[in-house]
N, C-alpha and C positions, 0 to 999 in steps of 0.2 A: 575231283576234276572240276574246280572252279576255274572260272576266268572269263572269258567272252561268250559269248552267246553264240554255238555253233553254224547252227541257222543263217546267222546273221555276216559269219565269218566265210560263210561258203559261196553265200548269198551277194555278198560286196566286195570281199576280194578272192577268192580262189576261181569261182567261174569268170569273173570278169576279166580275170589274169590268163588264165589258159583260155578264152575266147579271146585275144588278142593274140595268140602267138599262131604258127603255122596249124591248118585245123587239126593235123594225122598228131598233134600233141595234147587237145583236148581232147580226152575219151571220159567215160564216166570211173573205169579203173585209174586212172591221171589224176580226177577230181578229188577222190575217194583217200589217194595215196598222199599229195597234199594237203587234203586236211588232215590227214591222221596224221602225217609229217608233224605239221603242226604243232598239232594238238601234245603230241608225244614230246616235241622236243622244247615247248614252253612252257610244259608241264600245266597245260589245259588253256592254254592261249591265255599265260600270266605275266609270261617276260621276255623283256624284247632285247635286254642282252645278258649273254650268258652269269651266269651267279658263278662266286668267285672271280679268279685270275685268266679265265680263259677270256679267248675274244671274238668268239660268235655273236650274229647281230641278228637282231629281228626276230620276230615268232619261231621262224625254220630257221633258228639258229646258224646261220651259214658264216666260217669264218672267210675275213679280208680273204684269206691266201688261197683259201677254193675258188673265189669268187674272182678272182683276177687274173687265177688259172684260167676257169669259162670264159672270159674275154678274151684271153691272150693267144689259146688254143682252140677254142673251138667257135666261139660265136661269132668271133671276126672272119669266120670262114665259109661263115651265113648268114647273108645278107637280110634274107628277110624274118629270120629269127633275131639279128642285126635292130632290121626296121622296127620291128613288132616291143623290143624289149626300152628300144630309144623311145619309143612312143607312149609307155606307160610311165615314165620320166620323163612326159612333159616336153624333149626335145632338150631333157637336161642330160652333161654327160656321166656315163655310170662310173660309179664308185661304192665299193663298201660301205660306207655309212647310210646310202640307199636302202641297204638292208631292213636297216632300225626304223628310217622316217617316213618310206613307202610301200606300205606291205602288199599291194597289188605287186609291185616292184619285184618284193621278196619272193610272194608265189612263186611269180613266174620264172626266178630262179632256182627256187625248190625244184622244178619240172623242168628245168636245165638241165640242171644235176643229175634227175634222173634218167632224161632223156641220151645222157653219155655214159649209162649202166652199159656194160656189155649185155645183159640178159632183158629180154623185153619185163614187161610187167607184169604184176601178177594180175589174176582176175579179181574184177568186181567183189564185193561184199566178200572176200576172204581177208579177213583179220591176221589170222596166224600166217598168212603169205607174205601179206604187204609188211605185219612187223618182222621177219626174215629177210625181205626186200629192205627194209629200212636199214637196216643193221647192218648188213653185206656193204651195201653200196650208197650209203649217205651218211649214218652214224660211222661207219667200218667198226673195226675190231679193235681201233685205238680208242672209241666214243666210250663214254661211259655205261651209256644205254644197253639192256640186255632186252630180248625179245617175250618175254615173261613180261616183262613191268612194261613193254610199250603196247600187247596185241588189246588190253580195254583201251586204251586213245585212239586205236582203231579202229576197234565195233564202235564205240562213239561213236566218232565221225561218219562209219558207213552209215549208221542209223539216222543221218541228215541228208542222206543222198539217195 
């Protein structure tokens, strides 16, 4: 699990990302689930777009077609999740490629995403939860990712929070 400096990744953009958007979205479970997001799906904060032919962007891997889904269907219909995510772009408008060159950006679509899970989140400092959480309703059942090979990117990350 090489790659960025956790610490540092939590530290510059994952809190700064979810203290920007509505507060009932920052929790310390939220913080915890996006870095381990993360971490699991850059395979330790190493690439910022998917390897291979796929077309996920950014550390949280998120492809174009989700992410334009969360605009089209759900954040245009909140306003101040609206304001909150324009504002960490700068007052630029979103797009996909956002993903790759803004990762405060990214986060805080990380925690979009989960935010439109039908199941709340899991708790704090549970690893085997959030890699279940992850799997279910972020990677799904079409990702490659299995919850075996994601719950250490998750004690990781809890281990920085």
């Amino acid at each position: 699990m090489s790659g960025l400096y956790l610490p540092h990744v939590h530290a510059l953009w994952v809190q700064p990302a979810l203290a920007a958007l509505p507060a009932s979205l920052n929790t310390l479970s939220a913080q915890q689930g996006v870095l381990g997001i993360g971490n699991t799906e850059s395979a330790g904060y190493r690439y910022i777009k998917q390897i291979g032919s796929g077309p996920a962007l950014g550390f949280w891997q998120m492809e174009p077609a989700t992410h334009d889904d969360a605009w089209a269907n759900f954040i245009r219909f909140r306003p101040a999740l609206q304001t909150a995510l324009i504002g960490l772009l700068g007052g630029k408008g979103a797009c996909a490629q956002r993903l790759a060159d803004t990762p405060l950006y990214a986060a805080a679509m990380c925690r979009v995403q989960l935010y439109r899970a039908p199941m709340a989140l899991p708790p704090a400092y549970n690893a085997t939860a959030w890699a279940t959480f992850w799997k279910t309703y972020y990677n799904t059942n079409k990702g490659a990712g299995n919850i075996i090979q994601a719950t250490p990117y998750f004690q990781n990350a809890m281990g920085v929070t």
